[in-house]
N, C-alpha and C positions, 0 to 999 in steps of 0.2 A: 499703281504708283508710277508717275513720271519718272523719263531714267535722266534727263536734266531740268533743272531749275534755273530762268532766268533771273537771279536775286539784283534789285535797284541798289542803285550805291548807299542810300539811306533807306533807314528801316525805324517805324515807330515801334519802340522799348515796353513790354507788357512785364513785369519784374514779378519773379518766380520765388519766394520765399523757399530756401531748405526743402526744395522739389525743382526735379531736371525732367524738362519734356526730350525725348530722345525722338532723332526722325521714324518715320514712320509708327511711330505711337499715337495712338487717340485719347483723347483727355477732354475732360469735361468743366467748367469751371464759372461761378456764380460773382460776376464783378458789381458792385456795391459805390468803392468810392469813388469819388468825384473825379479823378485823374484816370482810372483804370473804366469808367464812363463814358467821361471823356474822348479817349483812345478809340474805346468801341465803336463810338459814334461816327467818329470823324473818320478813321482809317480801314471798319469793316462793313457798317451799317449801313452807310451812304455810296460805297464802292459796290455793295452785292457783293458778286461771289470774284471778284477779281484783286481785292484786297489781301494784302500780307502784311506781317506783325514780325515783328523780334520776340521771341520767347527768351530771357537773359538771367539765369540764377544769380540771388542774392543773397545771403548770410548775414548775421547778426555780430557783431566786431567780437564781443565775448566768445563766437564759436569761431575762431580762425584758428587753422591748422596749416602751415606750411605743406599742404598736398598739391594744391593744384596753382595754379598762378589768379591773380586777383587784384582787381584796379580799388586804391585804395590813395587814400592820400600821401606826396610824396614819390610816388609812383609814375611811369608812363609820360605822356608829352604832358605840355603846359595845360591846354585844355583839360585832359582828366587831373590834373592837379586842383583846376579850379572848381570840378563839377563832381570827383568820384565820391565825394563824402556829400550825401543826398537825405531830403528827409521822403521817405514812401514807405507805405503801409501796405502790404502783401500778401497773396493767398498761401494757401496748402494747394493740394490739389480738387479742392473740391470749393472753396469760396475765397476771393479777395477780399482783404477786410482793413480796417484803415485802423485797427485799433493800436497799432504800436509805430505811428507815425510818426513821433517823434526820437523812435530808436537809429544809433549809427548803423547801418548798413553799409555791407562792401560788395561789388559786381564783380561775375566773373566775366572773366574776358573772351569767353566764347561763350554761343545759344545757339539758337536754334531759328531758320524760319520758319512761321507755319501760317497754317490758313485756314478760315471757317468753314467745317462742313455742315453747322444749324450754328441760327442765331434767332434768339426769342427775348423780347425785351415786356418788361414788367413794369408795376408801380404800385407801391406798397402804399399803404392805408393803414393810420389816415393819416402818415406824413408826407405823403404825394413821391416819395422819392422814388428815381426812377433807376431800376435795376436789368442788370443783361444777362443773359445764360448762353454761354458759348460753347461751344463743341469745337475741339482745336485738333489738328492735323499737325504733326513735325514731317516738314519738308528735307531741310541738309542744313550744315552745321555753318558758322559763321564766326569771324574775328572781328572785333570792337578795332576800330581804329580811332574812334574820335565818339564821346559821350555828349550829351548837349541836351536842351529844356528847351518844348515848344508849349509854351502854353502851362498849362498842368501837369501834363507828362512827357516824357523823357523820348530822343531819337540818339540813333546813333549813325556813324557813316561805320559803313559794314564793306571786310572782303571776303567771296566765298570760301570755304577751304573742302571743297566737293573735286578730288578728280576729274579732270574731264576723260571722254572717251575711249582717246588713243592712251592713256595714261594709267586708266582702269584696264585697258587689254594688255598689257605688258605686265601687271602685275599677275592677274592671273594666269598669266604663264610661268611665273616664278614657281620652282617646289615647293619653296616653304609655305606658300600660300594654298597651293595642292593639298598638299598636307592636312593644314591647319581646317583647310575647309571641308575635307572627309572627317576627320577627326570630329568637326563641330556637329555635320549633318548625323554623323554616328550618336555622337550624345542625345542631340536633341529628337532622333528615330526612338530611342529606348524611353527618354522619358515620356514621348506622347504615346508611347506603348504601354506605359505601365498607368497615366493618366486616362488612357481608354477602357483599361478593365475597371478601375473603380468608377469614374465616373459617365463610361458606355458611349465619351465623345473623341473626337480628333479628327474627323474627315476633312476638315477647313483645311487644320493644319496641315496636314499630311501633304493637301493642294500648297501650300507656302511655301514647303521644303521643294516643292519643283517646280516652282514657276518665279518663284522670288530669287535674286542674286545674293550669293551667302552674304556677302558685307553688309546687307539690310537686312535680311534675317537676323542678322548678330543683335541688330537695335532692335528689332520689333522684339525677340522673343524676352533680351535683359528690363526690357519695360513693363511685360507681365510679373515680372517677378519682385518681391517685396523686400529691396535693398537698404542699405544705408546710404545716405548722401553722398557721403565721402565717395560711396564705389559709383554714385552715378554721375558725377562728378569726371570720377575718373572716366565711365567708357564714354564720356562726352568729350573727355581732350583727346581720346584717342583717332584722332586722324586717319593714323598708319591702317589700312585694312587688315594687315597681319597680327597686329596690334588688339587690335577691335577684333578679332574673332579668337584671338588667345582668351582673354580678359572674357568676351560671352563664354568659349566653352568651359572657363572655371567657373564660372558662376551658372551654369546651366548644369554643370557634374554636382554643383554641391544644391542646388535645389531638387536633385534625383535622391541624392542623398539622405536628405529630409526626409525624403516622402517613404525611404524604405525602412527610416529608425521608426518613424509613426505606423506602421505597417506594421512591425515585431512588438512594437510598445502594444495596438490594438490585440494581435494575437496574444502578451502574456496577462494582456487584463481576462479575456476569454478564459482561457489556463486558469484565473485565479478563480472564476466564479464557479469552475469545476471543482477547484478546491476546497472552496466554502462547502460545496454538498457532503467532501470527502469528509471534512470536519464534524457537521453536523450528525454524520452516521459513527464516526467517532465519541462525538459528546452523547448520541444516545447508549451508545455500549457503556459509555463510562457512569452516565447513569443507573443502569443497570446492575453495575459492579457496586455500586454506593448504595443499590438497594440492599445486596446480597451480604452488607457489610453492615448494615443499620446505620449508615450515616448519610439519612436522607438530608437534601436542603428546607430551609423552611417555605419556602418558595411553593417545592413539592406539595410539603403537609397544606398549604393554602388551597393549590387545586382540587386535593382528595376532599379539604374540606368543603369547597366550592360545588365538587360532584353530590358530596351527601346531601348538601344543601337544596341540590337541583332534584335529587331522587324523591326529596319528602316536600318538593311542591306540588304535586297531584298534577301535574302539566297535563293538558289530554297527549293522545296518544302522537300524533303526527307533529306536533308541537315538542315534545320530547326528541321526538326523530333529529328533528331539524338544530335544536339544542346538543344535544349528544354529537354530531356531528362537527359542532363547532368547537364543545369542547375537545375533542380529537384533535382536533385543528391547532387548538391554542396547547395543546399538551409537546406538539411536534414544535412549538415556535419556541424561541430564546429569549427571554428577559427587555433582553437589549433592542428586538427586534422590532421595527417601525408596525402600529398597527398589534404588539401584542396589549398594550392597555386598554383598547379602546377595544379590544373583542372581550377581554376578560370584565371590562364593565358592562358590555352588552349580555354575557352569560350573569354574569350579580343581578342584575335587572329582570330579567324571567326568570332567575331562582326566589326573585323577595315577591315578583306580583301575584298577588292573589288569584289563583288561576280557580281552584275550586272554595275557600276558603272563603265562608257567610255566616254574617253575625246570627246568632241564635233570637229571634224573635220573640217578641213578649205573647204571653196568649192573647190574642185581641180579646179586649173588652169593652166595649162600644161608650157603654156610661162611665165607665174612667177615663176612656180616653176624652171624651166630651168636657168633662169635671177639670183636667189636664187642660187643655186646653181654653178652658174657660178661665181657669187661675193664671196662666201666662196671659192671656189680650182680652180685653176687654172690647167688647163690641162685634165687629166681624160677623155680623150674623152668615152672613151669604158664603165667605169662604169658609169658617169653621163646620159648617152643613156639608160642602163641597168635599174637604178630608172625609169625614164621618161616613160619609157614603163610599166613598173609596177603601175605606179601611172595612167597613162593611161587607164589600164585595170578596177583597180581600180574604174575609173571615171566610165568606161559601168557597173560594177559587182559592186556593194559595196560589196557584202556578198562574195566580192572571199576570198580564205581561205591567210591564214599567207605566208609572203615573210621570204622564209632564204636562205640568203644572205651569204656567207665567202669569206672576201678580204683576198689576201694572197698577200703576198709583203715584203720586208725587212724592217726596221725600217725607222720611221721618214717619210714616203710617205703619210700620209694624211690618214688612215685605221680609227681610230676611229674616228675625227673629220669629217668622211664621215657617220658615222653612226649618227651622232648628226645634220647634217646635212638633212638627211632622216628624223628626228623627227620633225625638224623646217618646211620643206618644207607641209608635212601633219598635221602640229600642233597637233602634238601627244607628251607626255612625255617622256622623256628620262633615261633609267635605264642602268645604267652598273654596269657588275659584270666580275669580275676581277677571271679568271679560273687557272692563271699559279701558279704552284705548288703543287696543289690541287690533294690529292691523297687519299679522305676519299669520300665514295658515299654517306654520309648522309650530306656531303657538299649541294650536288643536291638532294637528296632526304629524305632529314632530318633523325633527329634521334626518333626513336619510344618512345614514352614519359613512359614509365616502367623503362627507365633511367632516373637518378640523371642527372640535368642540359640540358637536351634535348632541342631542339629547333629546329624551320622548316628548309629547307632547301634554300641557297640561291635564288632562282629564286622566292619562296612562299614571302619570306623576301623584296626582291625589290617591289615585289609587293604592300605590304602591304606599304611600302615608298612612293610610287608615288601616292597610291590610285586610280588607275585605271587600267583595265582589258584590256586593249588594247593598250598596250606603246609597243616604240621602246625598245629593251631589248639588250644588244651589249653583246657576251660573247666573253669577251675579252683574247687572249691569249690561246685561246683553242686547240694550239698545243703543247702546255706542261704540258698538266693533266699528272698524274701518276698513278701509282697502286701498291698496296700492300695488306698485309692479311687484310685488311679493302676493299675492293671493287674495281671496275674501272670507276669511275667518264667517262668516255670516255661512259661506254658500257649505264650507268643510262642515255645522254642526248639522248641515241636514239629514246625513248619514247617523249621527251621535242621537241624532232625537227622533230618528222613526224605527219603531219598533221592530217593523220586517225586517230593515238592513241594518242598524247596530249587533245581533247577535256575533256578526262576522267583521267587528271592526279592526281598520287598518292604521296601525299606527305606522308611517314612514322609518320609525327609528327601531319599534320591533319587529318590522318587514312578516311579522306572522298576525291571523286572526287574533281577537280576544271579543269576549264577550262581555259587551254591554246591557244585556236584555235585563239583567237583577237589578240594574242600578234605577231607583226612584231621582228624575232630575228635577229642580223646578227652578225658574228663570224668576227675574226677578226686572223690571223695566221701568222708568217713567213713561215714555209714553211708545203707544204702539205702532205710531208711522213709519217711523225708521227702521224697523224690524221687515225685511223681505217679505212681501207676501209667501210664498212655499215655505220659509221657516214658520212662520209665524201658524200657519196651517199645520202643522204639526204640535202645534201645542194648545192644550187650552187655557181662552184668558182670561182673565178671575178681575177683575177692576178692584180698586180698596181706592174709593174717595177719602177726604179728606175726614176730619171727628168734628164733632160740635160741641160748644161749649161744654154743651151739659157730659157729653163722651169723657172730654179731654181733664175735666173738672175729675170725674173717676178713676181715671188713669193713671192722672198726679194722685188721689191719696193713697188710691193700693198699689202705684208699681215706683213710679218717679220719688216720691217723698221718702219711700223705707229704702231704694236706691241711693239715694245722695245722701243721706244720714251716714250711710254703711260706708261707702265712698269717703268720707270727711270725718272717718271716724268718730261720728256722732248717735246720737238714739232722741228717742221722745224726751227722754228725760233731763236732756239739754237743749233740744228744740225743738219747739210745737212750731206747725203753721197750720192755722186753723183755714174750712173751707174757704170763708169769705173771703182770706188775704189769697189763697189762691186762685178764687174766683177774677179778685182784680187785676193778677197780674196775667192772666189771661184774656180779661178784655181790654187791658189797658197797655199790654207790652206783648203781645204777640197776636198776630193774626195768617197764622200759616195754617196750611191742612195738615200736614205732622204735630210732633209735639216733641221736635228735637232744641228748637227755642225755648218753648216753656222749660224743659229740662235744664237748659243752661241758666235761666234765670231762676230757677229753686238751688244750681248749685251756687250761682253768685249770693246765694242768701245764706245758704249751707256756709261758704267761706268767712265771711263777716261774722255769722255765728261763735265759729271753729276760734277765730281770733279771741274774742273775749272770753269762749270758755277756759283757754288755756292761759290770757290774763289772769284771771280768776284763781285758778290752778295752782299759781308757782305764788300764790299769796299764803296760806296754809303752810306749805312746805319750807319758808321760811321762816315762820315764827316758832315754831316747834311740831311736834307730832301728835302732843297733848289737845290743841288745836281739832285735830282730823275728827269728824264724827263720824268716819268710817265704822259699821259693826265687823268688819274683821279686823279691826285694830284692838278695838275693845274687846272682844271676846281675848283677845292674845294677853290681855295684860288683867281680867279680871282676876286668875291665875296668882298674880303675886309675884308673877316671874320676872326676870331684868328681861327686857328688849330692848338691844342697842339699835337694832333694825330691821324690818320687815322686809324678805326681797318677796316680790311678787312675779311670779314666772310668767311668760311670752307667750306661756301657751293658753291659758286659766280664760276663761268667755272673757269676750269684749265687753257684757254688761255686769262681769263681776268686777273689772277695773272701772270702768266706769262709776259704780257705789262706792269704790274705794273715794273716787275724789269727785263725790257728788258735790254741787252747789247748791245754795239755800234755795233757790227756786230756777225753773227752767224761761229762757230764754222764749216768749213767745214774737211772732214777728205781726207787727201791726202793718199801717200805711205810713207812721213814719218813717219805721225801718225800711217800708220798699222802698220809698221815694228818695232816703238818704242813700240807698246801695243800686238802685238800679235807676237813680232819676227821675225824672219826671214824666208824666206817662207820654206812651208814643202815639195813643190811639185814642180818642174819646168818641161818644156817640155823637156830635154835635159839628162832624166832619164833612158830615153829606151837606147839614145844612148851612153853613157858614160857606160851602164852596156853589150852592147852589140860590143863592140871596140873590143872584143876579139874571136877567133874561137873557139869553143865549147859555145856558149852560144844563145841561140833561146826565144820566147816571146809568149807564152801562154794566152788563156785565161779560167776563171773557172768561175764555181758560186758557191757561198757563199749564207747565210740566209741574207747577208746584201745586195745581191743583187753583178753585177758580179764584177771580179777584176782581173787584170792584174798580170800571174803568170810568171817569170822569170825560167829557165831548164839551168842551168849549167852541163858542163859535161869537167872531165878533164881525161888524161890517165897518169900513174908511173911504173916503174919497179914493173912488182911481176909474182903472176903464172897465169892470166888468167881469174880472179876473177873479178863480179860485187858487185860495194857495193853500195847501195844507203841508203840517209838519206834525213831527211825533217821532219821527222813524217809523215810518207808514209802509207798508208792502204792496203793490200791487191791487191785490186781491179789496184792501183795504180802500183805498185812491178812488177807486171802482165803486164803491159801494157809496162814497162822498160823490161822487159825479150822478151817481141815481138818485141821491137823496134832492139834491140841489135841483136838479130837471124837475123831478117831482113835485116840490115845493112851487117852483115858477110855474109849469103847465094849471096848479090848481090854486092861483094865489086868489084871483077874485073868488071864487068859490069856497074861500079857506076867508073870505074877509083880511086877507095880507095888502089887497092893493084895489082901490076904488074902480075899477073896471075891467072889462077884458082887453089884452092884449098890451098893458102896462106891462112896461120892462122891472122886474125888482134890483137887478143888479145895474139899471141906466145912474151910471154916474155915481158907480160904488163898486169895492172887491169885498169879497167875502174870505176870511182868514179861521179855518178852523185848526184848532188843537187837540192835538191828547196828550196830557200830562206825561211826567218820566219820561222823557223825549229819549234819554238814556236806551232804553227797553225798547228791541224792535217787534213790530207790530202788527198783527195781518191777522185775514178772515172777514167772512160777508156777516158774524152775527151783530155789528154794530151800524146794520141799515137801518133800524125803527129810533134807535137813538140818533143817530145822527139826524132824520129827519127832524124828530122833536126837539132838539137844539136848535135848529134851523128854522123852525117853527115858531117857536120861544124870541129868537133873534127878533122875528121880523113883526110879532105881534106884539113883543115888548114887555110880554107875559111870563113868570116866573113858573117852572117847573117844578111840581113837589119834591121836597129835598126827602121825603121817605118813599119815594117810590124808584124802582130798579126796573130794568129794561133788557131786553135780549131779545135779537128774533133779524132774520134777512127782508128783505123786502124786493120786491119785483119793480119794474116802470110801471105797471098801471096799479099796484100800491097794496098788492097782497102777501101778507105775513110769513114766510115758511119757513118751516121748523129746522131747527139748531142742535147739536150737539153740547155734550157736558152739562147738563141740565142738574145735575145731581151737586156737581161741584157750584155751580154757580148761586144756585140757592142756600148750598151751604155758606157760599163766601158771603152773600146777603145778609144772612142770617149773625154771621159775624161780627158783621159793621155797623148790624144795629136800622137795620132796615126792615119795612112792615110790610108793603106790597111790593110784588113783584108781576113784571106784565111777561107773559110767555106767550109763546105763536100756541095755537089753538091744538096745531097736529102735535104739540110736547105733552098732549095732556096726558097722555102713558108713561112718560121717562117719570111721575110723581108719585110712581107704587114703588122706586128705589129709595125715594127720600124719608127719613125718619120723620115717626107722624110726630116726636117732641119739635120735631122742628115745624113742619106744616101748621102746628098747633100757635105759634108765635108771627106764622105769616099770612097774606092774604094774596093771594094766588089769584091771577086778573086773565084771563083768556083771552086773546083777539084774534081775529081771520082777517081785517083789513088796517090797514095804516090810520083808518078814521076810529078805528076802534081804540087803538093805541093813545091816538089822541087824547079824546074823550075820558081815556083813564088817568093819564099825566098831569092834566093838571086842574088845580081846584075849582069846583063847582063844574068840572066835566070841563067841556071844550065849547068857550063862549062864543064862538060866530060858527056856530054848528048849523044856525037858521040859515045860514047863507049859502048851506051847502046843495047842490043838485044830486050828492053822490047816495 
């Protein structure tokens, strides 16, 4: 630090809000507005490092206090009469801000000058405005003789009030100044001594006390310290040296001060935690005494009850250990105490799990169970065989290890009510747990109990529901888990579904083993892609395509019909629906591979029923009782006896109320009734052909997760340059397979008779615009290359494609057939819509020992190896410029 300062007669004004830079303090400070920008600019930024400022405190007119003197209106020469009431917006010590720019402010009439030791300027985004970060040094103190406005901001004409030389040596010759400055250096030795043992520093300081002159030691060390205004205020007017190191060493006594009540205050908190233990060994004697007096709390009786509880769960042995442990643990805690709820539901939790606790099992019986299982679903040949065999094994091996099972299938096929199925047939428990959307692995393997609201994971949880170790467990929907920065629920079941490593599963929240090996799990999926391959390997997958008519027709009279009767509080005897109306409204109002539609549309029949019957109903009941042809009416009263009234109780069979208020005849449902309650129909046979009347247009088949469906290939041509456009909501994969078809077509148009010679352009002076219907529905896969060609084919020869024939199969560039997936579903969907042949790639001719032969029996099943072959079977009379072909 300089021991003199040449200070200029004028000094640009930096205005210090209710904060005093003291000399020798460093300060840091974030300038924003426009005048205090300004300033920066002009008087530090463009100077470097030779630039000085006015540091000048200002106060807000509501906080004046008659302490220190203050240039305000009224006041001082004419000048500051005309300028001391100013409009500026000012920092704290850490940012200038212009937000109260329009408050009265009043200047003190001493500062400080200082100087930059960093200056870093910025620009904020994206309002370009440009900002400065200063680092300020207080140099020596200063009097305001004259306030004044340059620009934006404020100067002043300044005179020093720093001692000079000869002026400071005479002082410190004085005693009282002797004095004052042992006295001070005495203080401020003790508190950098007592700042050393807590916080292990002070050798800087220690250097300050002897090499710095006490009169600035006074400022630098009151500037560390966290005062009020008012006191900094005051060691700023303090001029006097004598003065200035009175004023520091009271305010350096009383921040020693502080720091030794915080010192006894930390010791008697210490002291009290000693106390708490002393309490605690208290409150156990006093419990002790409360035993010996029979006035336990109920509290008490809960734990002893909580121990029995844990005694008569069969825990194995190491498991007990680690439980018993804890309960000790929680017997030593208090009520009140953080962490005793959340153990005392962690011990509730392994006293209710089923640790050894298994449902008693039916004696297998292979032909009931079959019979069972035949009266629940209808059809399934392939997975009811798959149980059968399992149960079978079951019957030689009791201790064989877990079945897991995943049906995969489209909606509405029977998947879970097959797995409920399985629970009934071996009289075992039934748990599901519900997987789709499930994107957190402490879902499956809970959350570690050091978290707020933790709790185990679902599979631990069912368990703990059914009370038993050996249930059927359905995880349902287990092709649509997800993942995110919380875990992969997919990757956590791999443990839960392989039989080596489940016996030792880990749940996060029970932090001990438990055994999975008993439990029968079976998954239940639309489709299998999504599924990991290593999960998916661990289970075996059982397929359930979609039913066929003739299926789904069975299904409605023995499960669907006595269902929605039961449901709508109805019987036969209020509503028939004979086969035929069911027959129609399954080709004429649904065409899914489930039979969750059909369902709804027998209950929308069931409800319109429901309504007239009980029309009906409150007719009788009105005109008297005489009326009822009920025979328990009349048996009541052939008697002789008075009857004011029959009560008939809530509990007596559904079809003995029902005789009570029979109607003269049962409500059958024709085709006008469907057509009046479910409209008009959505589906006829006459769809393929009405959308195929025109040349460019061909009939597809695909698969969906709902199982397969009939897809329609429009393809039309227009003036343009040559260009292919396709729409639909097309994928990729799809795009692709129209760009081979296209190529295709053109490499072999004269040879296909499309175009009178070789090397005619088909697309010269035309685009080609193909479509796929439900643009809605996005759309991908190679099985729609053979149709897309025959559309394309169709297009250009002008020729109509048979409106009963279906299609399916990829195709190569040089125009070879290869075989396709979902074959099963696709022929079923055919089959559906009322379609007769079906063209399949040649290598599919295996995938047609899964298809039901009622069905093969209605279709005509077309074989091809090459794209000429395909041809040839689409459309009538074979494929007319077949002579022209070389291939």
């Amino acid at each position: 630090m300089a021991e003199s300062i040449d200070l200029p007669s004028r000094l640009a004004i930096l205005p210090f809000r209710n904060k005093v830079l003291l000399p020798g303090a460093i300060i840091r400070i974030r300038c924003t507005s426009p005048a205090s920008v300004k300033l920066v600019e002009q008087e530090l930024w463009q100077r470097e490092e030779k630039g000085l400022i006015g540091i000048l405190p200002v106060r807000d007119a509501a906080e004046i206090k008659p302490v220190a003197p203050i240039m305000s209106q009224g006041e001082g020469t004419d000048s500051l009469d005309q300028r001391s009431k100013v409009q500026g917006g000012l920092s704290d010590s850490h940012k200038l801000d212009v937000k109260n720019q329009h408050d009265v402010v009043h200047w003190h009439n001493r500062g400080v000058a200082a100087r930059a030791l960093h200056l870093s300027r910025g620009v904020e985004k994206p309002s370009g405005r440009v900002t400065y970060i200063v680092v300020l040094e207080g140099l020596c103190r200063f009097s305001v003789q004259e306030l004044s406005k340059r620009g934006t901001y404020h100067t002043a004409r300044i005179s020093s009030l720093e001692m000079t030389r000869t002026e400071m040596e005479q002082v410190e010759q004085d005693p009282d100044f002797i004095m004052l400055s042992r006295q001070f250096k005495a203080t401020a030795m003790e508190l950098i001594s007592v700042l050393e043992q807590k916080q292990k520093t002070g050798g800087r300081t220690k250097v300050l006390l002897e090499t710095v002159p006490v009169h600035k030691l006074a400022d630098i060390f009151v500037a560390s310290f966290e005062i009020s205004f008012e006191e900094q205020l005051s060691m700023l007017d303090s001029v006097d040296p004598k003065v200035r190191l009175s004023k520091a060493t009271e305010l350096v006594d009383r921040h020693l001060q502080s720091i030794r009540v915080a010192e006894k205050i930390t010791q008697k908190v210490e002291g009290q935690l000693s106390k708490s233990q002393k309490e605690f060994l208290l409150r156990q004697q006093m419990r002790a005494i409360k035993e010996e007096l029979g006035d336990n709390d109920d509290d008490e009786d809960d734990l002893a009850a909580l121990e029995r509880k844990m005694q008569s769960a069969e825990m194995p042995q190491n498991i007990w250990k680690h439980a018993h442990r804890e309960l000790r643990r929680l017997k030593k805690m208090q009520p009140q105490q953080p962490g005793y709820n959340s153990s005392r539901a962690y011990l509730e939790l392994l006293a209710d799990l089923p640790w050894q606790k298994a449902s008693k099992e039916l004696e297998l019986d292979l032909r009931a169970a079959q019979e069972h299982l035949d009266s629940d679903h209808y059809g399934l040949v392939k997975v009811k065989q798959r149980i059968i065999e399992y149960l079978a094994v079951r019957k030689l091996k009791p201790d064989a290890r877990g079945l897991v099972l995943c049906f995969v299938g489209p909606p509405g096929v029977g998947k879970t009510s097959l797995a409920s199925s399985i629970a009934s047939a071996l009289g075992r428990k039934f748990v599901r747990i519900s997987l789709g959307g499930v994107k957190d692995e402490a879902d499956i393997r809970g959350h570690r109990r050091t978290y707020i609201g933790s709790m185990p994971g679902r599979l631990i949880d069912g368990l703990k529901r059914v009370a038993v170790c050996n249930p059927v467990m359905l995880l349902d929907e287990i092709d649509k888990t997800g993942s995110d920065v919380r875990g992969d629920p997919a990757s956590a079941l791999l443990e839960v579904l392989d039989p080596e490593q489940n016996k030792t599963f880990n749940d996060h929240y029970l932090n001990v083993p438990f055994d999975l090996s008993k439990v029968i799990f079976v998954a239940t999926a639309n489709r299998a892609q999504p599924i990991p391959p290593p999960l998916l390997d661990r289970m075996e997958v059982i397929e359930l395509p979609g039913y066929t008519p003739e299926e789904k027709l069975k299904i409605a009279m023995r499960h669907l019909i006595p269902r929605v009767l039961d449901q709508h509080g109805l019987s036969s005897e209020f509503l028939q629906i004979p086969e035929g109306m069911v027959q129609l409204v399954i080709q004429g109002y649904t065409r899914e591979a489930g039979v969750r539609s059909l369902e709804r549309n027998l209950a929308a029949l069931a409800r319109a029923a429901a309504v007239r019957v009980a029309e009906q109903e409150l007719v009788p009941l009105n005109k008297g009782v005489q009326e009822l042809s009920a025979p328990l009416i009349e048996n009541r009263l052939a008697g002789g006896a008075e009857v004011e009234m029959e009560v008939i109780p809530m509990g007596v069979n559904n079809r003995h109320i029902s005789n009570t208020f029979r109607i003269t005849s049962p409500l059958v449902v024709d085709e006008a009734m469907i057509e009046k309650v479910l409209g008009p129909p959505k589906f006829d046979g006459r769809e393929a052909a009405d959308r195929v009347a025109n040349p460019g247009v061909s009939v597809g088949l695909v698969w969906t997760t709902f199982g397969g469906e009939v897809q329609f290939v429009e393809a039309t041509t227009m003036a343009g340059k040559g260009e292919l456009h396709l729409t639909g909501q097309l994928g990729d994969v799809i795009k692709e397979s129209a760009q081979i078809a296209l190529t295709w077509v053109r490499a072999r148009a004269a040879e296909l008779g499309l175009a009178a010679a070789e090397g005619i352009n088909l697309l010269e002076g035309r685009d080609i615009h193909i479509h796929f219907p439900a643009g809605a529905v996005p759309k991908d896969g190679p099985s729609a290359g053979v149709t897309l060609v025959t559309a394309l084919v169709s297009l250009f020869s002008q020729k109509r494609v048979r409106s009963d024939t279906a299609m399916t199969g990829e195709m190569t560039l040089r125009g070879l057939v290869l075989p396709v997936g979902g074959i099963k579903d696709k022929i079923l969907a055919a089959h559906r819509c009322g379609i007769k042949r079906v063209i399949l790639p040649e290598r599919n001719m295996k995938d047609l020992v899964e298809v039901p032969s009622s069905v093969l029996a209605n279709l005509e099943i077309l074989l091809a190896k090459r794209m000429e072959d395909v041809l040839e079977q689409a459309f009538d009379g074979g494929c007319p410029w077949r002579q022209h072909s070389k291939l």
